[in-house]
N, C-alpha and C positions, 0 to 999 in steps of 0.2 A: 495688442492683438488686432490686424484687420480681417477682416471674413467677406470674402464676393463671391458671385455666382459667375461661375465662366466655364462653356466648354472644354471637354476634359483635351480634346485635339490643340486649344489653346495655350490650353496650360503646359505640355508635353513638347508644345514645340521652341526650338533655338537650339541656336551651338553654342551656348558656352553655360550655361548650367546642367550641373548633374544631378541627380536626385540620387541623395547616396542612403542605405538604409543605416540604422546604427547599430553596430553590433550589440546593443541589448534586446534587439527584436529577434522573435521567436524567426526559425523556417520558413522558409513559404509553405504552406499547406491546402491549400485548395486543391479541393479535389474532385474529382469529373464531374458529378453532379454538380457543383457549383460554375463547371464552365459549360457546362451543358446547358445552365439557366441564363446564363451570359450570350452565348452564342445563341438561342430562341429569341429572346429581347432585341436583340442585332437584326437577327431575321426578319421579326415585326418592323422594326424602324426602316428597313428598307421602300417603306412602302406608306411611310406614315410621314407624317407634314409636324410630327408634335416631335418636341427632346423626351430624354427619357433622363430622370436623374439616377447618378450611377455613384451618391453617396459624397459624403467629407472626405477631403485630404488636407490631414496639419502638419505642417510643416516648420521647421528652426533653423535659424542663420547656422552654416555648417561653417564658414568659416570668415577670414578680419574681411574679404571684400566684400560678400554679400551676395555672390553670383549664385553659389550651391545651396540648397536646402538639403536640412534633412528629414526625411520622413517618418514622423512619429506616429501617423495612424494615416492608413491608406495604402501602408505598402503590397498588401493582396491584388488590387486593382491594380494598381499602379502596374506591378509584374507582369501581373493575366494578361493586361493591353498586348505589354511587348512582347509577350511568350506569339500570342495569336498575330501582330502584326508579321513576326519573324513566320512564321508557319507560311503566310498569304504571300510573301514576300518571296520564301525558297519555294514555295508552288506556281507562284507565274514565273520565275526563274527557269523551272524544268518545263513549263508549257500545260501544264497541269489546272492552271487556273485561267483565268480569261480575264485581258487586259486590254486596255484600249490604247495606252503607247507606254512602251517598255521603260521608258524614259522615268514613267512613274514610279517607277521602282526606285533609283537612286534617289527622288526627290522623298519620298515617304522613307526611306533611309536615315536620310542628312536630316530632316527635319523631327523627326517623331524617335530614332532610337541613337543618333548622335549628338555628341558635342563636342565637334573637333576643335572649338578654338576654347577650351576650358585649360585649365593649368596642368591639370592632371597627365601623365601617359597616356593613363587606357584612356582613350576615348570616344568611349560607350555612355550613354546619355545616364541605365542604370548603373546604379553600384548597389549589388545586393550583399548579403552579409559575406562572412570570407567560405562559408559551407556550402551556400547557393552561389557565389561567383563563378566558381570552374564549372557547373553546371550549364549556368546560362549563356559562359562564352563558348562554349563548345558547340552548345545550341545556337547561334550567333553567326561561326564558321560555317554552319552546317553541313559538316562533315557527319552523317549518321554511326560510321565506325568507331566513333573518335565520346562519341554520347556519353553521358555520366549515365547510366540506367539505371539504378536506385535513388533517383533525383525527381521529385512531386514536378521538377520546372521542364525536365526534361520529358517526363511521364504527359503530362499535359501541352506541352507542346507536340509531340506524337499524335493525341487526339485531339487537338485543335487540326493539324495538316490531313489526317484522314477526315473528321467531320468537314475539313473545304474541297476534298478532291474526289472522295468516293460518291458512288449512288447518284441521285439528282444535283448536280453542286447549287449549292443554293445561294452563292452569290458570286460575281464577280469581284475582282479587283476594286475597283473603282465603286461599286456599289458599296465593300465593305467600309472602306475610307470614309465614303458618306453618309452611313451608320454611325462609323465610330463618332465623326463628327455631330451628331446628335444626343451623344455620351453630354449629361452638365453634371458640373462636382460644384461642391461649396470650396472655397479656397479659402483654409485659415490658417494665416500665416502669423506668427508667433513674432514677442519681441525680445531683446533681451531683458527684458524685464516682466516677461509674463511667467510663468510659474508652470512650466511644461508638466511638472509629474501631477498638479490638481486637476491639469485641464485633461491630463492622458487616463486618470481617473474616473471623471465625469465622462467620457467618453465610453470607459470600460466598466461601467460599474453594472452591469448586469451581471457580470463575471461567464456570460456567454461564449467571450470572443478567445478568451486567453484563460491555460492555465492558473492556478496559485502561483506556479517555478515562474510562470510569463510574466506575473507583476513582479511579483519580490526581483526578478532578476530586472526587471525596470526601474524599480524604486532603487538597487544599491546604484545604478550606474546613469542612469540618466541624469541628474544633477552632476554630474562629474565632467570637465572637459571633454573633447573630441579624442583629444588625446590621451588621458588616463581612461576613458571608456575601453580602448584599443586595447592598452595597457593591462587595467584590471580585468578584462575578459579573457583575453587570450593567457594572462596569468595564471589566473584564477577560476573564472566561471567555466572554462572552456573546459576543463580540467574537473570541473567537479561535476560536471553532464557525463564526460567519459564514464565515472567511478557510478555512476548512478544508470549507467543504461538512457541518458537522455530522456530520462524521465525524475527528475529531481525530489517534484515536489513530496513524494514521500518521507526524503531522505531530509527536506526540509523540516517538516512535522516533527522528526523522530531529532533533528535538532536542536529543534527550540525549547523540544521536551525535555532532554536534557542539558542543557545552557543552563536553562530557567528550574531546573530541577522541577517539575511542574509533576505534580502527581497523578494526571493522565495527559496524553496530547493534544493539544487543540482540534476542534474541528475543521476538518478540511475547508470548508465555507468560508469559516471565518481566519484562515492561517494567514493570509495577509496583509490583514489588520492589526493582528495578534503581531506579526514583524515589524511592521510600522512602530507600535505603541516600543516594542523590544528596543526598537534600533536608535530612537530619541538619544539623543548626544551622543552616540556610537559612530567610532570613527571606523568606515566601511571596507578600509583597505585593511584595516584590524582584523575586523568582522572574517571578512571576503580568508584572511589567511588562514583563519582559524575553520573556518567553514571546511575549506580545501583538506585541512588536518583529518579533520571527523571523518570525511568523505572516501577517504584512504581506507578506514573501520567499516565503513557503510558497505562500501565495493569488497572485502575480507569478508564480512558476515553474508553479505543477498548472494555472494561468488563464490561464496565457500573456497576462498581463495587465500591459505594461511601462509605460514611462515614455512610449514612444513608438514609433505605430503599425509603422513600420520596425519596432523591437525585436521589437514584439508577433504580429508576422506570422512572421517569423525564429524565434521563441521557437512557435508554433503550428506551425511543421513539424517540430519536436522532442515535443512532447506527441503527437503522431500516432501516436507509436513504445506508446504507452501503457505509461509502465514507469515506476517512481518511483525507482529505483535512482540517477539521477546528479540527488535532488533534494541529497544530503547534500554537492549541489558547490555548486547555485546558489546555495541558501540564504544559504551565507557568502560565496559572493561578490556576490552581488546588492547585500546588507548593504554590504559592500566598496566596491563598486561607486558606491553613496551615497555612504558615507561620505566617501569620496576622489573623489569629484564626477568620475569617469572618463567620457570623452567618448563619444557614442552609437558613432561609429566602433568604439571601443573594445570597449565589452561586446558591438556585434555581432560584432565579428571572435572572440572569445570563444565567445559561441555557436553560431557556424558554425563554429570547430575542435573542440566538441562533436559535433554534429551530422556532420562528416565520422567523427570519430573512430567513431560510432556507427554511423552510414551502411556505412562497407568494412569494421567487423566482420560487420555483419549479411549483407552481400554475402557473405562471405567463409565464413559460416556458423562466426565464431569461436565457443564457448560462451559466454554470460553469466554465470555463477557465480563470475568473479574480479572481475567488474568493481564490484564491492560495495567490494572493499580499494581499486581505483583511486581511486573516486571518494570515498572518506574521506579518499585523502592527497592530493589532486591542489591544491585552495587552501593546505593547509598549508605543501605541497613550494612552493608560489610565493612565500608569505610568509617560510620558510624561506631560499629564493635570497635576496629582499631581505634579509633580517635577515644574511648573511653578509656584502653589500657594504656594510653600516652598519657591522656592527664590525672589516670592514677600513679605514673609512675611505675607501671607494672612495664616489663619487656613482654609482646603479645607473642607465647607460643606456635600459635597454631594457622594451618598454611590456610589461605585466601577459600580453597574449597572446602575447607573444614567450618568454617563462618557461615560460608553460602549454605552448607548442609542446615545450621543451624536455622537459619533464617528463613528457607523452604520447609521443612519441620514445625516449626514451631506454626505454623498456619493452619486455621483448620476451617471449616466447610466449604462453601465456593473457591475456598484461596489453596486447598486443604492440596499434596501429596497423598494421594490414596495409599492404606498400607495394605499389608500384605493380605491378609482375610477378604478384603474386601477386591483387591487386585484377581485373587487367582480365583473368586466367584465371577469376576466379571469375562474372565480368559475362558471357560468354560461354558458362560450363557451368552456373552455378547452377541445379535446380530450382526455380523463380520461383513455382512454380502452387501448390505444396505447402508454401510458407512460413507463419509464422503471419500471420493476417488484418492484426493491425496494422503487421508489418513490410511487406506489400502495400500498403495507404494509405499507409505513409510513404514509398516508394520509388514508387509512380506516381505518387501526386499530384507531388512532385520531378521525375520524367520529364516528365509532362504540362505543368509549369509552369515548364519550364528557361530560357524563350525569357522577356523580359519583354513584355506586353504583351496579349493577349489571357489571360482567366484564367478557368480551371475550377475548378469547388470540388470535386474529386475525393475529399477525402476524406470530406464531409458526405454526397458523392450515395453514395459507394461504401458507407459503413456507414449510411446507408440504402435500401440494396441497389437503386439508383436507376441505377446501374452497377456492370457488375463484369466480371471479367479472362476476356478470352475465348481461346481455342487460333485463331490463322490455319490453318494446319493442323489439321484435328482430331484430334483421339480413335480415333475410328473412320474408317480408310480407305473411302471407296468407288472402285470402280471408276476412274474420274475420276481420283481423289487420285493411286491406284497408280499410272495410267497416266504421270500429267504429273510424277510423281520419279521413274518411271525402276526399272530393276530392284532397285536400293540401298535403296527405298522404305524397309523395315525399319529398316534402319542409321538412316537417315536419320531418321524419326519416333524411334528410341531417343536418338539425339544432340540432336537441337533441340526435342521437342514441349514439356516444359516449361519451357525454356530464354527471358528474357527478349526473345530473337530471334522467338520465335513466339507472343509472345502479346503483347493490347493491349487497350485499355477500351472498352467496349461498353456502350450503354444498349437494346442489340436483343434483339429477340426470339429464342428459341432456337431456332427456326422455322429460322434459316439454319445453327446451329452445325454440321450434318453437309455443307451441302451442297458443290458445287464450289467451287473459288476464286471464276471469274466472277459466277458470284451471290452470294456472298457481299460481292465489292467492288461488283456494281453493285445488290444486291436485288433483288425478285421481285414479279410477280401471285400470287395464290391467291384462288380462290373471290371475285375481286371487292376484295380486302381487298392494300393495299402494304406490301409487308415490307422496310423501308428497308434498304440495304445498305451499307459502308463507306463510301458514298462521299459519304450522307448524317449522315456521325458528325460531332459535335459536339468531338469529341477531335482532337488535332493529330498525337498518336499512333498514332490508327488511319488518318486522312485520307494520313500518308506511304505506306500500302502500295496507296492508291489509283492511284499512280504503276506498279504491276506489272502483266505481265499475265497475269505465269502466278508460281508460290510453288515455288519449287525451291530447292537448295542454294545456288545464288549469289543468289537475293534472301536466304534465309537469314544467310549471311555476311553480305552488305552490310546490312541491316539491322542485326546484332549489333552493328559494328563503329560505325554509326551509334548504338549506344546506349551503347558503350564510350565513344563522343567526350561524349555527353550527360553520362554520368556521373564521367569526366575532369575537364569544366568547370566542376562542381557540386563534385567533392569532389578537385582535385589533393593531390599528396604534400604536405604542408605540411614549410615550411623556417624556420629561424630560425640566425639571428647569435650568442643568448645563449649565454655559456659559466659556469660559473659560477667562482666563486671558487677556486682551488684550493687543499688544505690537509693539511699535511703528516699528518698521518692522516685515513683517510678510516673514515665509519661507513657501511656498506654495511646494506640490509634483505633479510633470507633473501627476502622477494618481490622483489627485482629482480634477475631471470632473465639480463640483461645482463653480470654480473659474472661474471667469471674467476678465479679464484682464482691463476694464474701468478703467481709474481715475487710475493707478497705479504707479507708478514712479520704474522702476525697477533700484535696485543697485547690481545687481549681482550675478551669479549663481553657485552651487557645483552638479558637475557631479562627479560618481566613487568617492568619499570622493575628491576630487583638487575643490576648491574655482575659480572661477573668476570674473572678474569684471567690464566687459561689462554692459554698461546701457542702452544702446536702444536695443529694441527687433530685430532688424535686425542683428547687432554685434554677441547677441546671438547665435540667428538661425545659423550664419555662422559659428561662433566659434565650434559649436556643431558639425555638418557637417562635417567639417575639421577634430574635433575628430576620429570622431566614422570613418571616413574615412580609417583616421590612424591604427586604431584599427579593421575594418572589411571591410579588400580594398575590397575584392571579393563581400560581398555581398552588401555596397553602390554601387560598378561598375556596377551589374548586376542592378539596380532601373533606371537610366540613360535611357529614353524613354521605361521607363515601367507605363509610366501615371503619371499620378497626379502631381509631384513639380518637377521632378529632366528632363531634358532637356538635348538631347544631340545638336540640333540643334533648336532654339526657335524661326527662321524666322521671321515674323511681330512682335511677341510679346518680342523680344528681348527686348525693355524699360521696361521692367517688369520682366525682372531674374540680378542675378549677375552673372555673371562669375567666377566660383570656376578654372577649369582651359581649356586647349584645349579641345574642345567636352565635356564642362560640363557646363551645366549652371541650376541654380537653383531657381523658380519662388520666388520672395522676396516681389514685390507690392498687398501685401493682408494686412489686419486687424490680431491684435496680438491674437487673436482668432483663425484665420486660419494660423495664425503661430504656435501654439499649439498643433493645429489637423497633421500641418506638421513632429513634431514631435514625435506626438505620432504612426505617420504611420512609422516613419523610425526608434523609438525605435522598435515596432513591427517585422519589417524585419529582423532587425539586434537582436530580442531575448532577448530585454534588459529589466526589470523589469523596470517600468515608475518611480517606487519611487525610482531609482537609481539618477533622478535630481531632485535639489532642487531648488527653485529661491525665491531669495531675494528682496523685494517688498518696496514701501512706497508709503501709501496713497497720492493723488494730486487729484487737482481739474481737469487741464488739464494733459491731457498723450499724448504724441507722438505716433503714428504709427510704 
C-alpha cells in the first residue's frame, strides 16, 4: 500500500486512466447541502494562498496493465468534482459564465473528465456504477431534455449550474479551476496484496458513511474478481435491491434471522459483523443465490404480492398494520408454502390466523416487544410438530394451519392470543381515537369492509388524509349535546367519546365536527355553500348511525355491540384438533408462560446450545446466575440491591438467600414458579431471548421445591 499527499487536479488529470467505480459501491448520494459546503470552501480558496484538504481516495489495480484504478473509497468526491466541472463547463459554453479564452474549455475537458487514449470505448475519464452511468452521460452531453431526473448526479448537477450562473456569480471560469486546484487528497493506492475489505473497514468503521446492505454488499463482492463482481451483482445483488425496495438491509436482518434460526434478530448495529462471523468458509456465490431465493418471499410478504389475487388482498390487510416484525414468519413459510405446493385455502387460512392473532392484540392493547421471539419460533414450532409425528412413525393428520393454531394458543401472557372475554371488553372500552395511525387503517378499513360486496379503499384514502376518524359525539359539548344526554352527560362523554362506539370515517368537512347530532346526520346550508352530512357518506360505517335520531347511551351501547359482532366475525376464537405427540420428557422454553412447574421432576437444562444436569430447581437457578454472571459481570453487578431476588446485604432474611459470593446473595426459599419469574427478570436485564433456555422435565406425582 503506498499513501501521498497530491492535489486533487493532479490526480484527475491524463488520458488514459479511468477511474472506474465498482459495482459493489452504494449510489452516489450527496445531496445539496453537501455541495453547498463544497462549493462555499471553493469560494474561500478563491482568495486564499493555503490548499484546502478535500479527504482520502483509495484506490486498486482495476486491471493486468495497471493504467485504471478502482475506486473503493472516494467515489462521492471524486463524482461531485466532475458533476461541478461539467456544470462550469456547459455554462461558459452558453456565455453564462466568464472565461478568459474559450480554448479552456476543451483543455479542462481532455484533461480533468477524459481519457481518450484508455482501452475502453466510452471514453469518459469516470465510470460510475451501471445505475449512475446513464445519468451522468446525459449530463455529460448536456442536452437538458435528454436528463435522468430521478438521478442525486443529475439533481446536483442542476444546482451546481444554477449556484455558477444565478445572482452574483461568484466565480469565473478560471478562478474556479484555480480553486479546484487547491483541492489536496491523501492518495492510497493499494497493492495486490494489500487486503482491500480490512482497509475499506478501518476506513468505514464508524458506520456513518454507509449502510449495514453497503458493507455486507461490499464484504460478499469485493474479494471477488472485476469480473465475477460484474457477474455476481448484476445476477444477484441487483436483483435482490429490486425485491427489497433498494433498501436491503432489513431484509438482511430478517435473513440471517432465519438461516441461523436465531431466536431474535440481530441488531442492526451490529448486523454486519454478525454476517462476517456467518459467512466464515461460505462460499458467497452459494450464499448470494440463496439470498436471491428468500428475497422473492421478502418482496411477496412487504408487496403483499402473492400467487393469487385472493392471497394478495388478504396479505394487504396485514401490511396496513405497517410493522415488519412477523416478516421472520412469512418469509419461511411462504418458501414452505412453495415448496410443498399448499393449497390457496391453506396459506389463507394461515394468514388470516395471523392477522386475527395481530388483530385482538392490538385491540386489546397487548405490548409488542415479545412478539419478536413469537414470530422466530412460530414456523419452527410447526416444522418441529411434524418432525415428531415422522419419528413416531405416526402419518401427521392435520393441515399446517391447524399446528400453527396450536402453537399461537398454547402461549399465554405477553406471547398470549387474547380470547374472547377479554377481546370483546376491550372492543367496547378501547381508546380507538388515540391509537397509533397504522393500527386505525388497519382496523377501519376491516370494519368498513366486513360485509363482501361494495368496497372502500379506506386505507389509501385515510393515509391520504382523504378520510379520517371523526367523534359522533364530539369533543366539545354544546348546549344541544348536554341537553339530549341528559344530566350524566360527563360520565357519559368520559366512558364512550373515544371508544370505537363513537367514532366512524368521514371524508367531511370540519365545519359539522362541533355541531348537533341532527346536522351532523343530515348536513347543512351556509352562506350558499352544502355541507354534506352522514347521511351523504360514502362509508357503511357512518351511513348506520343515519338510522338515529338522537346519540345517547342506548344508541351508544347498540352501536358498540354492533361492532363487537363485526369484529367477532372477522376475528373469532380460533380452535384446532391438533394435539401433539407426547413424550416422555418434555423440553419446555423459559418463554412459555403456560407452563407450571407442579408435579415435575426436572432432569436438566440447555442454556446457549451447553446441556446441563442439575435436577432440583434450586441447582438450576444458581447454575444459571453463575453463568450469565460470567457472561455479563457488569450488568448481573449492577441488579445486586436493585430489588427483587438479588441481595447485597439480606439482614433478617438471610435463611432465605444463598450466598453466591461476598456482598452477594440471592433469595432461593420461593416456589419453582417464582423461581421462573426469577429468571425470566434477569434474562430480561441481561437481554437474553427467554427461548435461549431449555429445561428438561418428567412428569411425577410429588416434586420438590
Amino acid at each position: 500500500m503506498k499513501g501521498h499527499e497530491i492535489p486533487l487536479s493532479k490526480y484527475i488529470e491524463g488520458n488514459k486512466m479511468q477511474l472506474i467505480i465498482p459495482v459493489y459501491q452504494r449510489n452516489y448520494d450527496w445531496k445539496k447541502e453537501n455541495c453547498d459546503q463544497l462549493f462555499n470552501d471553493l469560494k474561500k480558496l478563491v482568495h486564499s494562498e493555503r490548499n484546502h484538504f478535500f479527504g482520502s481516495i483509495v484506490t486498486g489495480v482495476a486491471d493486468s496493465i495497471g493504467n485504471n484504478r478502482l475506486v473503493i473509497d472516494g467515489q462521492q468526491r471524486i463524482t461531485t468534482i466532475s458533476i461541478l466541472l461539467l456544470a462550469a463547463i456547459h455554462a461558459s459554453e452558453k456565455g453564462e459564465m466568464e472565461i478568459s479564452d474559450i480554448y479552456k474549455i476543451d483543455e479542462a475537458t481532455e484533461i480533468f473528465l477524459m481519457a481518450k487514449y484508455c482501452v475502453s470505448e466510452r471514453k469518459y475519464k469516470l465510470v460510475p456504477i451501471e445505475r449512475d452511468m446513464e445519468a451522468y452521460d446525459k449530463v455529460f452531453a448536456g442536452d437538458p431534455t435528454k436528463f435522468v431526473t430521478d438521478s442525486k448526479i443529475t439533481n446536483n448537477y442542476i444546482h451546481f449550474y444554477e449556484l455558477l450562473t444565478k445572482g452574483n456569480r461568484p466565480f469565473t471560469f478560471d478562478e474556479l479551476l484555480n480553486a479546484i486546484e487547491k483541492l489536496q487528497i491523501i492518495s492510497i493506492e493499494l497493492e495486490s496484496s494489500d487486503d482491500a475489505q480490512l482497509i475499506f473497514e478501518s476506513l468505514n468503521s464508524t458506520g456513518l458513511a454507509l449502510t449495514e446492505a453497503d458493507k455486507i454488499r461490499n464484504y460478499l463482492l469485493m474479494s471477488l474478481s472485476r469480473e465475477e463482481q460484474q457477474e455476481y451483482f448484476k445476477k444477484y445483488w441487483q436483483k435482490i435491491e429490486l425485491s427489497t425496495g433498494n433498501e436491503p438491509t432489513m431484509f438482511l436482518r430478517d435473513y440471517l434471522t432465519i438461516i441461523q434460526q436465531l431466536q431474535r434478530p440481530p441488531r442492526i448495529n451490529l448486523l454486519y459483523f454478525e454476517w462476517k462471523k456467518y459467512m466464515e468458509e461460505r462460499d458467497r456465490k452459494v450464499e448470494l443465490a440463496k439470498m436471491l431465493d428468500y428475497a422473492k418471499f421478502y418482496y411477496q410478504a412487504t408487496n403483499a404480492q402473492l400467487s393469487t389475487e385472493k392471497l394478495s388482498k388478504k396479505m394487504r390487510q396485514i401490511c396496513n398494520i405497517q410493522t415488519d416484525v412477523f416478516n421472520v414468519f412469512f418469509i419461511p413459510f411462504l418458501k414452505y408454502a412453495e415448496d410443498k405446493e399448499l393449497s390457496e385455502s391453506e396459506i389463507y387460512n394461515v394468514i388470516d390466523l395471523i392477522e386475527n392473532f395481530m388483530a385482538r392484540r392490538i385491540v386489546c392493547n397487548i405490548p409488542g416487544n415479545a412478539l419478536t421471539q413469537v414470530f422466530c419460533a412460530l414456523h419452527k414450532d410447526v416444522l418441529k410438530s411434524y418432525e415428531e409425528y415422522k419419528d413416531a412413525g405416526i402419518d401427521c393428520p392435520y393441515r399446517y394451519a391447524e399446528i400453527l393454531t396450536y402453537h399461537i394458543m398454547r402461549r399465554d401472557g405477553n406471547y398470549q392470543l387474547p380470547r374472547d372475554t377479554q377481546f370483546i371488553e376491550a372492543i367496547k372500552t378501547r381508546d380507538a381515537y388515540h391509537m397509533p395511525k397504522p393500527f386505525q387503517v388497519f382496523l377501519f378499513e376491516r370494519l368498513e369492509n366486513a360485509i363482501s360486496g361494495e368496497y372502500n379503499d379506506v386505507a389509501n384514502q385515510m393515509n391520504k388524509k382523504n378520510a379520517s376518524i371523526e367523534h359522533i359525539m364530539p369533543q366539545t359539548l354544546n348546549d344541544e349535546w348536554r341537553q339530549m344526554l341528559g344530566s350524566k352527560y360527563e360520565a357519559l362523554k368520559e366512558k364512550y367519546l373515544h371508544t370505537f362506539a363513537n367514532l366512524t370515517l368521514t371524508g367531511i368537512n370540519s365545519e359539522l365536527s362541533n355541531n348537533s347530532f341532527i346536522t351532523k346526520r343530515d348536513g347543512k346550508m351556509k352562506s350558499g355553500t352544502k355541507y354534506p352530512g352522514y347521511k351523504d357518506s360514502i362509508y357503511r360505517l357512518t351511513r348506520g348511525v343515519t338510522e338515529c335520531n338522537q346519540w345517547t347511551e342506548a344508541e351508544l351501547i347498540k352501536r358498540g355491540q354492533e361492532i363487537v359482532d363485526i369484529f367477532m366475525s372477522l376475528y373469532p376464537q380460533p380452535k384446532t384438533e391438533f394435539k401433539p405427540i407426547p413424550k416422555p420428557i418434555d423440553e419446555i422454553s423459559l418463554e412459555d408462560e403456560t407452563f407450571n412447574p407442579a408435579n415435575r421432576l426436572l432432569r436438566g437444562f440447555t442454556l446457549f446450545g451447553q446441556t446441563y444436569t442439575e435436577t432440583t430447581w434450586k441447582s438450576m437457578l444458581l447454575r444459571i446466575v453463575n453463568i450469565l454472571s460470567d457472561k455479563y459481570p457488569d450488568i448481573v453487578e449492577s441488579l445486586y440491591d436493585a430489588g427483587s431476588y438479588f441481595w447485597k446485604t439480606p439482614g433478617d432474611n438471610e435463611q432465605y438467600c444463598t450466598k453466591i459470593s461476598n456482598g452477594k446473595y440471592l433469595w432461593t426459599s420461593m416456589d419453582n414458579k417464582n423461581k421462573l419469574r426469577c429468571l425470566r427478570y434477569l434474562f430480561e436485564k441481561c437481554d437474553i431471548a427467554e427461548s435461549e433456555l431449555t429445561i428438561q422435565l418428567e412428569v411425577q406425582k410429588e416434586q420438590e421445591e
